[in-house]
N, C-alpha and C positions, 0 to 999 in steps of 0.2 A: 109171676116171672118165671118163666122155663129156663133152666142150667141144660146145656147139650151133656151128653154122657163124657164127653172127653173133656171136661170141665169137673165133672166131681169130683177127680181127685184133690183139686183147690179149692176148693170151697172155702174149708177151715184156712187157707192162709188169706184169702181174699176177704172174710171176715173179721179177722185181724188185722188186716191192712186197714177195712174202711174203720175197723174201731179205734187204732191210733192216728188214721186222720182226723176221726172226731173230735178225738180230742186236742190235735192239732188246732182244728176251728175253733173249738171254745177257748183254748189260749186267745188266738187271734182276735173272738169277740170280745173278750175281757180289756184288750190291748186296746180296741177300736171303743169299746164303752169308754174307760180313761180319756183316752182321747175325744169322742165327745162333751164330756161331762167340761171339761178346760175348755174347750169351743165354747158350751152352753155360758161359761162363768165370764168366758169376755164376751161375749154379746149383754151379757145383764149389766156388765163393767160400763158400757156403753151407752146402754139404756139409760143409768141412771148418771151417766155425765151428759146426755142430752138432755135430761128432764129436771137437771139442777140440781139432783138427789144428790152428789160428790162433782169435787173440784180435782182439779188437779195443780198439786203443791209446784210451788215456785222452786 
């Protein structure tokens, strides 16, 4: 990847930058795994009220 010469003096802040949006993302993925993980829990929730494994109380 070539940097123009009128670009090098940013360098070091643009590296910075994409390093606290990395870590932006990894909040994000964290936020979206959780978020999965509860999807995943009521699909199984569901599964096993089809399959007669649990009832649902009166």
């Amino acid at each position: 990847m070539a940097v123009k010469k009128s670009g090098v003096s940013t360098i070091t802040a643009r590296r910075e930058f994409i390093e606290n949006y990395r870590g932006t993302v990894i909040e994000q993925r964290k936020e979206l795994d959780l978020r999965l993980e509860k999807v995943d829990q009521k699909i199984d929730f569901f599964k096993r009220l089809e399959s007669g494994q649990l009832e649902l109380e009166r």
